[in-house]
Residue frames as a rotation matrix with the C-alpha (Angstrom) as fourth column:
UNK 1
-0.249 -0.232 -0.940 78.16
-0.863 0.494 0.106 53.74
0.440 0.838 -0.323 125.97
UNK 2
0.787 0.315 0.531 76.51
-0.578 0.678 0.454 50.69
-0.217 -0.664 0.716 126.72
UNK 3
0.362 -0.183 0.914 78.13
-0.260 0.922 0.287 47.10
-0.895 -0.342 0.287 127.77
UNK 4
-0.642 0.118 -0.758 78.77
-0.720 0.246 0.648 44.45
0.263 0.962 -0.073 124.97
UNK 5
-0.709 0.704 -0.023 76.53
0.628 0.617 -0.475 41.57
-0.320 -0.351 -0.880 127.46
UNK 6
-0.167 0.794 -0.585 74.07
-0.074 -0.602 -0.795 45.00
-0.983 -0.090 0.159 127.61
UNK 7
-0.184 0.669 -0.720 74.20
-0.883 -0.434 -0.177 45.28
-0.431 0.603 0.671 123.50
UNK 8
-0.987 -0.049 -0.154 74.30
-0.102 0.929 0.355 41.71
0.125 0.366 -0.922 122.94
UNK 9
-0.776 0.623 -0.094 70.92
0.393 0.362 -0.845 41.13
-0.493 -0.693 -0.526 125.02
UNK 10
0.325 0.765 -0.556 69.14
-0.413 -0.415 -0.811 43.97
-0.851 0.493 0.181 123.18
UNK 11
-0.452 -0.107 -0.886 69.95
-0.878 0.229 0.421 42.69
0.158 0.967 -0.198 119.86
UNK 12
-0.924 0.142 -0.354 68.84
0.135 0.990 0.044 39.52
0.357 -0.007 -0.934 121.16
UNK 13
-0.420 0.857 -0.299 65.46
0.588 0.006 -0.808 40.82
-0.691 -0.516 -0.507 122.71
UNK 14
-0.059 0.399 -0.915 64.79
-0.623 -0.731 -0.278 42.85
-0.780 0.553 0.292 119.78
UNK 15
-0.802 -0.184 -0.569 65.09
-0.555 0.581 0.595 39.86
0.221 0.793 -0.567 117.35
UNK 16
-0.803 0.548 -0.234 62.29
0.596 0.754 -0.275 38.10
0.026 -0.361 -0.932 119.68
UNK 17
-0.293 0.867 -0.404 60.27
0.240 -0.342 -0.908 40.78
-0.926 -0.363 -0.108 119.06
UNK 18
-0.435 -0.090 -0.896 60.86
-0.895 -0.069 0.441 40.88
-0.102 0.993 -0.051 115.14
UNK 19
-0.998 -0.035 -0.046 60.00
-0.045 0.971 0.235 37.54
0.037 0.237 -0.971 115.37
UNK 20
-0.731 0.622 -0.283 56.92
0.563 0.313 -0.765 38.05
-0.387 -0.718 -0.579 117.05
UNK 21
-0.459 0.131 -0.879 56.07
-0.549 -0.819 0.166 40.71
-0.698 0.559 0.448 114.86
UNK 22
-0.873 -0.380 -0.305 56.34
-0.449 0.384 0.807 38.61
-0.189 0.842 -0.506 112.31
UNK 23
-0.980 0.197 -0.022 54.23
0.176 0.812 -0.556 36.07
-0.092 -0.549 -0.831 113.44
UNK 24
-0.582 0.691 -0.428 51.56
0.304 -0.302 -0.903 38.07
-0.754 -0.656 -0.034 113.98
UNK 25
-0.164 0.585 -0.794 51.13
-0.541 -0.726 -0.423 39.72
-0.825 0.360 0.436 110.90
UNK 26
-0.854 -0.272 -0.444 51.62
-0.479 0.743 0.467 36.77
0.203 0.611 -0.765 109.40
UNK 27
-0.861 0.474 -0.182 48.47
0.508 0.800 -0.320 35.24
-0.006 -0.368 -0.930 111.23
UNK 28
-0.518 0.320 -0.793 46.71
-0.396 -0.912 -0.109 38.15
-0.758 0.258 0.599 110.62
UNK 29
-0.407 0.026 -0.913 46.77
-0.857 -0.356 0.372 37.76
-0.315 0.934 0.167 107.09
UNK 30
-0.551 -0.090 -0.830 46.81
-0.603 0.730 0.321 34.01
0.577 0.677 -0.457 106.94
UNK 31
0.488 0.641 0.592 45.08
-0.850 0.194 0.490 32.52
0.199 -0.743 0.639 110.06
UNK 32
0.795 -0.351 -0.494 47.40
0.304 0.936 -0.176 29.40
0.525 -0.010 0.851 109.82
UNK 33
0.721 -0.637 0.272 49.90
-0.293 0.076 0.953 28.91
-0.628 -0.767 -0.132 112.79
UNK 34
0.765 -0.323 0.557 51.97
0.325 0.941 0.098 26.92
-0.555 0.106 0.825 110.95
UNK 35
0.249 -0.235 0.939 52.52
0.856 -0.401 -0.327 28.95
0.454 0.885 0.102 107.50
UNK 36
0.823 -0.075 0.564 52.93
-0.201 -0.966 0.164 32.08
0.532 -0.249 -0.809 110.09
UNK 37
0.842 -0.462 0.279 55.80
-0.089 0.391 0.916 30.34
-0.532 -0.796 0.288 112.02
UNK 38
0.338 -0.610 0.717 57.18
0.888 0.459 -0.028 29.27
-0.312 0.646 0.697 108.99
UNK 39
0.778 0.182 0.602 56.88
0.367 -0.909 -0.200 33.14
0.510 0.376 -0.774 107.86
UNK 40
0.915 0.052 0.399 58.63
-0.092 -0.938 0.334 34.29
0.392 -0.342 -0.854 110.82
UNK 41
0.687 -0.727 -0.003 61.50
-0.403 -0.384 0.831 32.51
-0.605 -0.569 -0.556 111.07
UNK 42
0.258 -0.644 0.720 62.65
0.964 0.121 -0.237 32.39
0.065 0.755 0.652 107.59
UNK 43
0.796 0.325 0.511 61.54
0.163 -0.927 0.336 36.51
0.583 -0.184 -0.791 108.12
UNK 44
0.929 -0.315 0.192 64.66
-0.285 -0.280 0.917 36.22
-0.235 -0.907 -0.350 110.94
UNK 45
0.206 -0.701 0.682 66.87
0.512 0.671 0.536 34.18
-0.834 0.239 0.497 109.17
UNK 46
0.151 -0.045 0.987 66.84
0.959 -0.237 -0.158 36.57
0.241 0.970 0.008 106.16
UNK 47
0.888 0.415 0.198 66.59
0.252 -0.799 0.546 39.39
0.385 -0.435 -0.814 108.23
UNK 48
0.809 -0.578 -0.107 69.92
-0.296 -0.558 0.775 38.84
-0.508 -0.596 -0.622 110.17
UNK 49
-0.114 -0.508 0.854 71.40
0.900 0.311 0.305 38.16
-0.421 0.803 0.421 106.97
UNK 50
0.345 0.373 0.861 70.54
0.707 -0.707 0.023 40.89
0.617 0.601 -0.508 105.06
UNK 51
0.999 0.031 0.043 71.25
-0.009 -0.694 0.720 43.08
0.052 -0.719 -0.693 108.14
UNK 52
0.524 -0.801 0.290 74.68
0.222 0.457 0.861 41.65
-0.823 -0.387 0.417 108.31
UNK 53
0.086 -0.379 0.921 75.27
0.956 0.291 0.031 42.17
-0.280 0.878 0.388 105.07
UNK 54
0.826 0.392 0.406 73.80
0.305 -0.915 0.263 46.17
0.474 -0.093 -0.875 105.22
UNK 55
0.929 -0.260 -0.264 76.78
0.240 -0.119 0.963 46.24
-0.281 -0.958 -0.048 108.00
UNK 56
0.220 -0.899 0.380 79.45
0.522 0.437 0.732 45.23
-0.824 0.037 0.565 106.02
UNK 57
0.152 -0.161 0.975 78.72
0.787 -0.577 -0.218 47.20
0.598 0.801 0.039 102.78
UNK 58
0.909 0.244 -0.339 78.60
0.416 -0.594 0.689 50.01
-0.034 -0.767 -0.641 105.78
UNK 59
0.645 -0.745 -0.169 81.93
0.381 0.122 0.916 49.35
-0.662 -0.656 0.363 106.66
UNK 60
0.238 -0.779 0.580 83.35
0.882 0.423 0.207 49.66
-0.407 0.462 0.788 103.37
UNK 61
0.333 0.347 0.877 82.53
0.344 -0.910 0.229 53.63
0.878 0.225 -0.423 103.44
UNK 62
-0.599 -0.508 -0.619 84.32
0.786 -0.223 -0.577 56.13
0.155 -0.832 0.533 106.01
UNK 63
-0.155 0.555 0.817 81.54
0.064 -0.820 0.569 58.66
0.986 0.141 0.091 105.56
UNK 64
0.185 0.109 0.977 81.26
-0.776 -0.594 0.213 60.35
0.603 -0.797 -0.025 109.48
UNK 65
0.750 -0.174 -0.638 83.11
0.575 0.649 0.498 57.32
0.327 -0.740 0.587 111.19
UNK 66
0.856 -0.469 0.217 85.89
-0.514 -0.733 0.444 58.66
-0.050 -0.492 -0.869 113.68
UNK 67
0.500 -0.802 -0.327 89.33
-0.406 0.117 -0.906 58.04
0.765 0.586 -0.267 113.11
């Protein structure tokens, strides 16, 4: 079982690579720095919303959680 520093960090180094993601395929598509920035970190900001939210509806279900 890892850390919580250890799963903090990945969650945090895996957002910077969602981000980057983002980014990319955003510039990809659009060639504009700007509008791809803008892409990628509303794209994060909705993301760890939405993710948060995914958690909590989670929670409200005991389906294979241990007692």
């Amino acid at each position: 079982m890892d850390t919580r520093i250890r799963s903090i960090t990945k969650s945090i180094t895996w957002r910077v690579v969602a981000v980057v993601n983002g980014f990319l395929v955003a510039y990809v598509y659009l060639g504009s720095i700007k509008q791809s920035v803008l892409i990628a970190v509303v794209g994060n900001i909705t993301g760890f919303v939405l993710y948060y939210m995914h958690e909590r509806i989670w929670n409200l279900f005991g389906w294979r959680q241990k007692k």
